[in-house]
C-alpha positions as CSV (number, residue, x, y, z in Angstrom):
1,X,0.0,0.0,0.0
2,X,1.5,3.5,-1.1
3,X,0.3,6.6,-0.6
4,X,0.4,7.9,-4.5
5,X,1.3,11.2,-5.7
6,X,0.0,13.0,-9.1
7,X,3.4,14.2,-11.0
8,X,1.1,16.8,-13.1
9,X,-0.7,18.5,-9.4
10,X,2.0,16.7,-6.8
11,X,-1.2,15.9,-4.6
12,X,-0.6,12.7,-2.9
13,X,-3.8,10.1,-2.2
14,X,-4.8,7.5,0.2
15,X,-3.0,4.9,0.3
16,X,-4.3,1.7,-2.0
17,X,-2.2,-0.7,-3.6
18,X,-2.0,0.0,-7.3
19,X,-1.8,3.2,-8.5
20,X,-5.1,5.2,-9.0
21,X,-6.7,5.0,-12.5
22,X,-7.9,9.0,-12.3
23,X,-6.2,11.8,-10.5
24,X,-10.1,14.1,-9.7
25,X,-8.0,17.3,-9.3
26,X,-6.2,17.6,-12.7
27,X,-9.6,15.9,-14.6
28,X,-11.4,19.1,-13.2
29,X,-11.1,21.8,-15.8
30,X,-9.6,24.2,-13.8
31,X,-6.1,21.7,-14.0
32,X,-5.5,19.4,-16.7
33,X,-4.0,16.1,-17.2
34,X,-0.5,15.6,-19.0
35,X,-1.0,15.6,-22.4
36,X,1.6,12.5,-22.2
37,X,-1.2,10.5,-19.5
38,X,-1.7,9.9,-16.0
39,X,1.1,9.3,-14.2
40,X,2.2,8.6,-10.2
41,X,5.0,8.8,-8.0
42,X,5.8,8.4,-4.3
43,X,7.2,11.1,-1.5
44,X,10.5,8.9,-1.4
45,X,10.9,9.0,-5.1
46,X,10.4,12.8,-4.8
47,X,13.0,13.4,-2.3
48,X,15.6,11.4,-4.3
49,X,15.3,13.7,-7.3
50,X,14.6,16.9,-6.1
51,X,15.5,19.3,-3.0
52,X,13.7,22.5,-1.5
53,X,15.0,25.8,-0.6
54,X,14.0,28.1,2.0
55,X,13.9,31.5,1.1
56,X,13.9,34.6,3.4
57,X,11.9,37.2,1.5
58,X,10.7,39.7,3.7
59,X,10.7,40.4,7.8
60,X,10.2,37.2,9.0
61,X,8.6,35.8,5.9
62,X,9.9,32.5,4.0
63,X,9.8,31.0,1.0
64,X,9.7,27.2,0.8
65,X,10.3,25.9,-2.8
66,X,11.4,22.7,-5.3
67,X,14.2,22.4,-7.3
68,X,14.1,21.7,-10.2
69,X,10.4,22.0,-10.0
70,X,7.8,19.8,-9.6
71,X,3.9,19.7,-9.9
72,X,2.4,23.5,-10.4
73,X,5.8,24.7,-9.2
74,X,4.3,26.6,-6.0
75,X,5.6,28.2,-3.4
76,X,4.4,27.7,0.1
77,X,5.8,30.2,2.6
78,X,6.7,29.7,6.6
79,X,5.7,32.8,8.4
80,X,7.4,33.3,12.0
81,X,5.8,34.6,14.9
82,X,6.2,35.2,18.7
83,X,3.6,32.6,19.5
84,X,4.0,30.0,16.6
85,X,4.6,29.5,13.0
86,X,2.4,28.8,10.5
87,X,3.3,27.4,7.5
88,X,1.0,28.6,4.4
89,X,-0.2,26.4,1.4
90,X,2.1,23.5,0.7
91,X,4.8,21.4,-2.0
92,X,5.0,17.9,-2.1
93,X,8.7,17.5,-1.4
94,X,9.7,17.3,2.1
95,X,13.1,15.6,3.2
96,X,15.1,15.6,6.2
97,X,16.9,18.9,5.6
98,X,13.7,20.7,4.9
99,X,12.7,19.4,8.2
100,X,15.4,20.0,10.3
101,X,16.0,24.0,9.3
102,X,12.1,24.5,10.0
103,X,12.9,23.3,13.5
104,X,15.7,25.7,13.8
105,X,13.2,28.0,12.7
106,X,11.1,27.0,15.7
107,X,9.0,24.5,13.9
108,X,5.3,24.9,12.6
109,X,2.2,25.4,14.8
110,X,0.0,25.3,11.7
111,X,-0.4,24.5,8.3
112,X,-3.3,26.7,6.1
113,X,-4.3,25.9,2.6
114,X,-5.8,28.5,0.0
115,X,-7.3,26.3,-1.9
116,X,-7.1,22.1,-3.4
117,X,-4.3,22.7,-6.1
118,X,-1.7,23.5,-3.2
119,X,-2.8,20.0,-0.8
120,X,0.5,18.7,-1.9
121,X,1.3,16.3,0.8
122,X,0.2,18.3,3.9
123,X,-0.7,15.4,6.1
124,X,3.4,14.3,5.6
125,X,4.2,17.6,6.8
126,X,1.7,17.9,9.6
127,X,3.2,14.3,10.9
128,X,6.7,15.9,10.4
129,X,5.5,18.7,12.5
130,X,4.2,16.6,15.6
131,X,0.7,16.0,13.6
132,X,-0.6,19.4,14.0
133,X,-4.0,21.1,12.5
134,X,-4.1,21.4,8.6
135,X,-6.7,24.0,7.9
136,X,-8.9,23.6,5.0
137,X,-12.3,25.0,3.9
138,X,-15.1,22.4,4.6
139,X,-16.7,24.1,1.3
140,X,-13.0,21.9,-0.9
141,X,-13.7,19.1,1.5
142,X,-14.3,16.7,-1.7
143,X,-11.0,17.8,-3.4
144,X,-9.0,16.3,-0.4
145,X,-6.8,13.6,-1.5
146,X,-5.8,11.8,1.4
147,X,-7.7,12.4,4.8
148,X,-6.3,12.0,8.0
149,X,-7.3,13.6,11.5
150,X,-5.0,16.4,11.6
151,X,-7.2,17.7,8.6
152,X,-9.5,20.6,10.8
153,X,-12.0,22.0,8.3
154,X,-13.5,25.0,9.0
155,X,-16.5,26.9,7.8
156,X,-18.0,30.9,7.9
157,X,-16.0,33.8,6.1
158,X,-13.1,34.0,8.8
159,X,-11.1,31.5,10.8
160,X,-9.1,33.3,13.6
161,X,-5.3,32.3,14.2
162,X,-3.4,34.1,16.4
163,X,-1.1,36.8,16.9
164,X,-4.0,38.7,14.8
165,X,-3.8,36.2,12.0
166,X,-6.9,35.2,10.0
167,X,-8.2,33.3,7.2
168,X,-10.4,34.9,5.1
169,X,-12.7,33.3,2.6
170,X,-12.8,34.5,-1.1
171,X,-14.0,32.1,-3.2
172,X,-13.6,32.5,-6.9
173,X,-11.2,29.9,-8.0
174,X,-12.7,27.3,-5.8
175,X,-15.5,27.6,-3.5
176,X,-13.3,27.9,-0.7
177,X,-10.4,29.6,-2.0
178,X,-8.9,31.9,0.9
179,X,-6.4,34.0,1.9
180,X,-4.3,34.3,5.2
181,X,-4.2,37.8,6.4
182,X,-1.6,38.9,9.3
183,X,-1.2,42.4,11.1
184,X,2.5,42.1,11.3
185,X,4.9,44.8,9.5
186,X,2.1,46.8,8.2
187,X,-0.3,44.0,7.1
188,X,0.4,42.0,4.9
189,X,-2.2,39.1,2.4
190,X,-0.4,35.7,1.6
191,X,-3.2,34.8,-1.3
192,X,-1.6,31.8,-3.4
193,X,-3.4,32.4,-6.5
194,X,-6.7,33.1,-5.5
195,X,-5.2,36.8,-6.1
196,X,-2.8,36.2,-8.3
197,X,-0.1,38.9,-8.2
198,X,0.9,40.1,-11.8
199,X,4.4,40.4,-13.5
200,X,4.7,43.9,-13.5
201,X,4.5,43.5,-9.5
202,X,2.2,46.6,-9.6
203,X,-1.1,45.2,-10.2
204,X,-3.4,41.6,-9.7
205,X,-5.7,39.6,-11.7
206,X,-7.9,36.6,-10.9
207,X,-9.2,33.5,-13.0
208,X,-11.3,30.7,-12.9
209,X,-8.5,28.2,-13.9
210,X,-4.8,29.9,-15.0
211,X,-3.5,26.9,-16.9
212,X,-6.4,26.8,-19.3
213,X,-7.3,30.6,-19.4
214,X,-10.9,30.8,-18.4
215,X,-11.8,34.0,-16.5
216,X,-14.0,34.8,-13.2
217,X,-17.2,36.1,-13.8
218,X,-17.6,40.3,-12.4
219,X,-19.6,38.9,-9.5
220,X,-17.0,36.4,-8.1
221,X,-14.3,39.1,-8.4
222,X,-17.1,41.6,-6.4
223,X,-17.3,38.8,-3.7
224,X,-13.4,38.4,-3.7
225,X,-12.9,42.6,-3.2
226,X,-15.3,43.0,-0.8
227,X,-13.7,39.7,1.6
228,X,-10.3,41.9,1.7
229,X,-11.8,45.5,1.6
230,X,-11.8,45.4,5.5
231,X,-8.6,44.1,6.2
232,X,-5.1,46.7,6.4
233,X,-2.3,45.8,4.4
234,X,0.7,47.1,2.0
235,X,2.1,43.8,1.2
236,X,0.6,41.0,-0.9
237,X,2.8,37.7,-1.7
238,X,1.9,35.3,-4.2
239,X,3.0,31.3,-4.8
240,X,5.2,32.0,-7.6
241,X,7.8,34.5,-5.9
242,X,5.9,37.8,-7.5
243,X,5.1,39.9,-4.2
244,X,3.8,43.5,-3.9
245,X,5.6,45.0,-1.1
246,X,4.3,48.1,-0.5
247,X,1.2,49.4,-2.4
248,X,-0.9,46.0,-2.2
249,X,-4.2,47.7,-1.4
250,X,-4.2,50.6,-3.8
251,X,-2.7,47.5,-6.8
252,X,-6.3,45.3,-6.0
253,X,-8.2,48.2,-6.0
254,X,-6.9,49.4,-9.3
255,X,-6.6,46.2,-10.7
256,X,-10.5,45.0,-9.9
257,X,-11.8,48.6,-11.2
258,X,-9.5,47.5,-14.5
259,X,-10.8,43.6,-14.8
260,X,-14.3,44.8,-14.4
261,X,-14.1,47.1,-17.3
262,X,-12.4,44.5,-19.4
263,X,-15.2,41.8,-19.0
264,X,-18.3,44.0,-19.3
């Protein structure tokens, strides 16, 4: 019995013992499947081929990612605070050197997904981590891939952390597609891609599915605006190392006023 991984997503599944026939996460039409055909690894195959780095990109603020990449190519990002450390979305890869330099870093109290294309192998991490809470919207509940009971879902608009830290719903590119909001160094919004943060650094955009080009309607980008209106920020940081370090509010703003005109 192994606990299979999707090469195309790097989600791993319960464990069964063949290889799954269908991975439900890249044959929904926001991912796709490898033009090539399905195909499946393991977490120890992962580890031989690849490594991670561990980035520090802003005031307590760290990048986790793959080399050379694997899956989507995400980033997920470790943020250090006085009372614990969360770890936000997730990558597949995770060996003993990734390990032991997040315990240096004091470890993870946490772990918070945006949405199903980041689940990666969270519950590895969580048991890496002393097995603790994996927060996911109960609205992606069905996307999970493999359940275990450090998997907390929650429901409502906001989950709060600590420290001031908060999920905050936003639907859009999946039902429960979120965003983790902190107070710390003048606010800051960790969104993935349910905001994706553009090349020019200066402005955002927001789609259905990226990889296959399909657009949110005006109303789901309304929803998304108005679920970060309230909160204070000037930094935004995406999963692809584009981050908006000062400006963030005034960019979504701009940028929703801009996509709303373009889709009329």
């Amino acid at each position: 019995m192994k606990h299979f991984i999707c090469t195309t997503c790097g989600v791993q599944y319960d464990a069964t013992a063949e290889a799954p026939a269908h991975c439900p996460i890249c044959e929904d039409d926001r991912q796709y499947v490898n033009p090539a055909g399905q195909s499946w690894t393991t977490l120890d195959q992962v580890t031989r081929r690849h490594k991670n780095i561990i980035e520090l990109v802003a005031p307590d603020i760290y990048a986790i990612y793959t080399t050379p990449d694997f899956g989507i190519g995400q980033r997920a990002h470790l943020l250090i605070t006085p009372e614990g450390n969360i770890l936000w979305d997730c990558i597949t890869n995770l060996d003993a050197s990734t390990i032991s330099i997040i315990n240096k870093l004091g470890g993870i109290r946490a772990i918070a997904l945006s949405h199903p294309h980041y689940f990666s192998t969270i519950v590895e991490w969580s048991h890496a981590f002393g097995n603790v809470p994996v927060y996911v919207h109960k609205l992606d509940e069905k996307w999970l891939g493999r359940h275990d009971a450090v998997i907390k879902l929650w429901e409502g608009r906001e989950l709060s952390l600590w420290g001031g830290m908060k999920l905050v719903l936003c639907g859009g590119h999946f039902p429960g597609a979120n965003v983790l909001y902190t107070p710390a160094n003048k606010g800051a919004l960790l969104v993935g891609d349910v905001i994706q943060v553009s090349t020019d650094r200066k402005t955002v955009s927001f789609m259905y599915s990226y990889p296959n080009n399909v657009p949110l309607n005006a109303a789901e980008i309304r929803t998304i605006h108005e679920a970060v209106q309230p909160l204070d920020y000037t930094a935004m940081y995406g999963a692809f190392g584009k981050y908006i370090l000062s400006g963030a509010r005034d960019a979504m703003d701009f940028s929703v006023k801009r996509y709303l005109q373009h889709i009329r």
